[in-house]
N, C-alpha and C positions, 0 to 999 in steps of 0.2 A: 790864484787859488792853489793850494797846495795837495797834493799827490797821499793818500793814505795809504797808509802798508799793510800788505797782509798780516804782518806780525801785530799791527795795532787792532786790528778785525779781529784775529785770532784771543789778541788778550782783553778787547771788551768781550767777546761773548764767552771765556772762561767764566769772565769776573760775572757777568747777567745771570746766570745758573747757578750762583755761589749765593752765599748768604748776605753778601753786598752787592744783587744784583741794582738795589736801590739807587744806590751810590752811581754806578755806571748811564748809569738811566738819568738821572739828575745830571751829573757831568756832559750828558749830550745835550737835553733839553737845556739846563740853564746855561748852559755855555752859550748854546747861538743865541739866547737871551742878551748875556752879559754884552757879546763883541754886538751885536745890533745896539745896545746903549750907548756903550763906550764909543761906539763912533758917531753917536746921533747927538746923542747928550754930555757926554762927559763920565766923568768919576761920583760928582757927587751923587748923583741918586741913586745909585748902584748901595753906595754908604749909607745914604736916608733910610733905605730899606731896613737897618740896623734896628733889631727890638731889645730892647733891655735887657740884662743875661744878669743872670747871677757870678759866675764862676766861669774863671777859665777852663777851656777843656785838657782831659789830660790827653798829653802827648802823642802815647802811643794809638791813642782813638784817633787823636789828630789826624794822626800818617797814616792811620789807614781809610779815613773819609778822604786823604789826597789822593791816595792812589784810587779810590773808587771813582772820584771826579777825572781824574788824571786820565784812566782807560776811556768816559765819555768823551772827553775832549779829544782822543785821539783823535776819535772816526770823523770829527767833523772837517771838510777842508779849509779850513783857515788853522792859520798856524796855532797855536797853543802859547801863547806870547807867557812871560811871568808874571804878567798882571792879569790878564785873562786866569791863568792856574789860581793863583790868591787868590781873585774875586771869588769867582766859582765856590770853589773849596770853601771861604771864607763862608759863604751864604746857606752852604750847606751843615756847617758846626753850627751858625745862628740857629739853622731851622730844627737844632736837636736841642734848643734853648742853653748851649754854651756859648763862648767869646775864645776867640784867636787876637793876635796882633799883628795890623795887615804894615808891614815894614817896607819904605824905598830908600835904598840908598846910590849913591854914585862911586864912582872911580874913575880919577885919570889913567885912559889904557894909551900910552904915548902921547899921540896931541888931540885924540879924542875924550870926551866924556862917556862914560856909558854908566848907565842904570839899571838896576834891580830890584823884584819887588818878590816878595816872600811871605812867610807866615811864621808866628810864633806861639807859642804858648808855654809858660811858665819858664818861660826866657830860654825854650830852644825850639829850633826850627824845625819847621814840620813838613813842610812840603821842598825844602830843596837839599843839596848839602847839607850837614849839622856846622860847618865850619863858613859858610857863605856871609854869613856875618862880621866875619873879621877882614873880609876882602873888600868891603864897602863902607864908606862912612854915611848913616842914618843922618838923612834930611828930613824924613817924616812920618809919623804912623798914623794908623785912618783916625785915630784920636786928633790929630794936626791936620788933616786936611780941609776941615773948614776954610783955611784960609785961601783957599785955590775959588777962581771964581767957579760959577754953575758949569759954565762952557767948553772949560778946561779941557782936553782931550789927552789920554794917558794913553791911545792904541801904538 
């Protein structure tokens, strides 16, 4: 279990008082949502949950529904993984009837692999770097992950 900062206390209850206290408040609740699935169940029905959208969302809404999700997730003690921030976040742009693009890619870091999962919209990112894109090569987007079984475990 991971240790929460005053600084991260400090910056959800700025953002709870602000006119994205929603945001903050979502970011806690759906978070211990998401990490209770993602380790019970997997990825996909986190995805199933997906309602039809019309249109990507713009950008700068994007980043600032991450950062709102972002400050919830802080307070919770489990880590803030990049897939836990995407799903989150991700569920949060659904639930204002937009679409993001939840992206994982890899990289050899010496003789390891390592992984990342992120967000897009209108082909730039919203919740990490703008430039994280270029350091990974895409193996998937949640439009692709059908092909991962039920079971699959992304924590």
């Amino acid at each position: 279990m991971r240790r929460v900062t005053l600084v991260e206390v400090q910056q959800f209850g700025r953002l709870l008082f602000s006119r994205d206290g929603g945001l903050a408040v979502s970011g806690l609740l759906d978070g211990a949502y998401v990490s209770v699935v993602l380790r019970s169940r997997g990825l996909r029905p986190l995805l199933a949950d997906q309602r039809s959208v019309c249109e990507e969302i713009d950008p700068s809404k994007g980043r600032r529904i991450s950062e709102g999700v972002d400050a919830g997730l802080g307070v919770l003690p489990i880590a803030p993984t990049c897939l836990r921030r995407s799903i989150v976040a991700l569920r949060a742009i659904q639930r204002r009837s937009s679409s993001a693009v939840l992206v994982i890619g890899v990289r050899k870091d010496g003789v390891s692999t390592r992984a990342h999962a992120w967000l897009e919209a209108e082909g730039e990112v919203i919740n990490d770097h703008p430039d994280i894109a270029t350091s990974y090569q895409i193996i998937a987007t949640d439009r692709d992950l059908a092909m991962f079984p039920a079971t699959a475990s992304f924590d």
